[in-house]
C-alpha positions as CSV (number, residue, x, y, z in Angstrom):
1,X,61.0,31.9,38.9
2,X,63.3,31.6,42.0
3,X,66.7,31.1,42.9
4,X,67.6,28.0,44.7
5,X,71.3,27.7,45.9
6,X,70.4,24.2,47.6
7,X,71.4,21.0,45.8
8,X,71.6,17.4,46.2
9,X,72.9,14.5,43.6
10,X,72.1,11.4,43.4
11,X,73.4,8.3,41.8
12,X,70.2,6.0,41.9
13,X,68.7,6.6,45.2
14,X,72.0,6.7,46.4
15,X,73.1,11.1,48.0
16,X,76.5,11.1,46.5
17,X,76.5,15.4,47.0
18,X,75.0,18.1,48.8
19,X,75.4,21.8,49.2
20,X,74.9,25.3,47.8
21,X,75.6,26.9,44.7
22,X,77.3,30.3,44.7
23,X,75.9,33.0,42.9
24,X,77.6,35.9,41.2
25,X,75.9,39.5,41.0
26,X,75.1,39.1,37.2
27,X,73.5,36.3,37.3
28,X,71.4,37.4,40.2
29,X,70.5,40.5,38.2
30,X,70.0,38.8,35.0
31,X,67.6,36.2,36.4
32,X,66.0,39.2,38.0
33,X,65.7,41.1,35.2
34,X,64.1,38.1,33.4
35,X,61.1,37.7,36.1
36,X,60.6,41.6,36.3
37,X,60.0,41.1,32.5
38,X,57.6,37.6,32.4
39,X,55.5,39.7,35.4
40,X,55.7,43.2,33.1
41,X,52.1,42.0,32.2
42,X,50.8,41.8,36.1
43,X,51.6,45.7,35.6
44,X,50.1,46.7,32.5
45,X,48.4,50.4,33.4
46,X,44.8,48.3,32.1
47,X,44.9,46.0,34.6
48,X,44.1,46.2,38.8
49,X,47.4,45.3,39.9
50,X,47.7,43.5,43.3
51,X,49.5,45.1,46.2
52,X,51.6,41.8,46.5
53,X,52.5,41.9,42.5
54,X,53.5,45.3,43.8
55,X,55.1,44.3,46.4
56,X,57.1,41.4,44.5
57,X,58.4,43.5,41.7
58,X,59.7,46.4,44.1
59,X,61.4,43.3,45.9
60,X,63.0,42.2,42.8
61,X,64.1,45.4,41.7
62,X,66.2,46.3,45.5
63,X,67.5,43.2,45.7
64,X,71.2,44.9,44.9
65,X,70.3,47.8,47.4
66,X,69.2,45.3,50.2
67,X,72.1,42.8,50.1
68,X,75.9,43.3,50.0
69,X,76.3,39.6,49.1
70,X,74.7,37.6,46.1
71,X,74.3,34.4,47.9
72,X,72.2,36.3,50.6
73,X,70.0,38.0,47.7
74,X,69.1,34.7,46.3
75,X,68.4,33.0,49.7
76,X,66.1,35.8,50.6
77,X,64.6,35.7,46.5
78,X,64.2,31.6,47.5
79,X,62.3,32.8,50.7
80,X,59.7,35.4,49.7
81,X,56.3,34.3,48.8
82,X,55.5,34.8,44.7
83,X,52.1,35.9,44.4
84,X,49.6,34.1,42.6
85,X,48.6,34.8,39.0
C-alpha cells in the first residue's frame, strides 16, 4: 500500500482535472497503521526478516516524527521503495 496525493480525471480520453489530494494526520496514520499490520507477518520472530522489511516498517512507524506536514509524509510514503515479499 502507498499513498498517492497525485490525481487526474478524465471524461473519455478527455483531462478535465489534475492535482493533489491533501492529506490529514489521521488518515496518514490510519493507512499506516493498516500496512504495519498486513506486513506484521514479514516480522513474525519464526521467520528471517529482511533488513529492508526492517527498514520499511521503522519508516512507517516515524513517519509523524520525520514530517511536520501530512502531505510531505505521504509524498515521501509514495517515494520509498516497498520491499518485495
Amino acid at each position: 500500500m502507498v499513498l498517492v496525493r497525485y490525481y487526474r480525471i478524465y471524461q473519455g480520453s478527455k483531462l478535465i482535472e489534475e492535482g493533489y489530494k491533501n492529506f490529514e494526520w489521521d488518515f496518514v496514520k490510519e493507512m499506516r497503521n493498516i500496512c504495519l499490520e498486513e506486513t506484521d507477518v514479514q516480522a513474525l520472530q519464526d521467520r528471517n526478516i529482511s533488513q529492508e522489511w526492517i527498514d520499511y516498517r521503522q519508516f512507517l512507524r516515524d513517519l509523524p516524527q520525520n514530517f511536520t506536514e501530512a502531505n510531505d509524509a505521504a509524498d515521501a510514503w509514495a517515494e520509498y521503495p516497498i520491499p518485495k515479499w
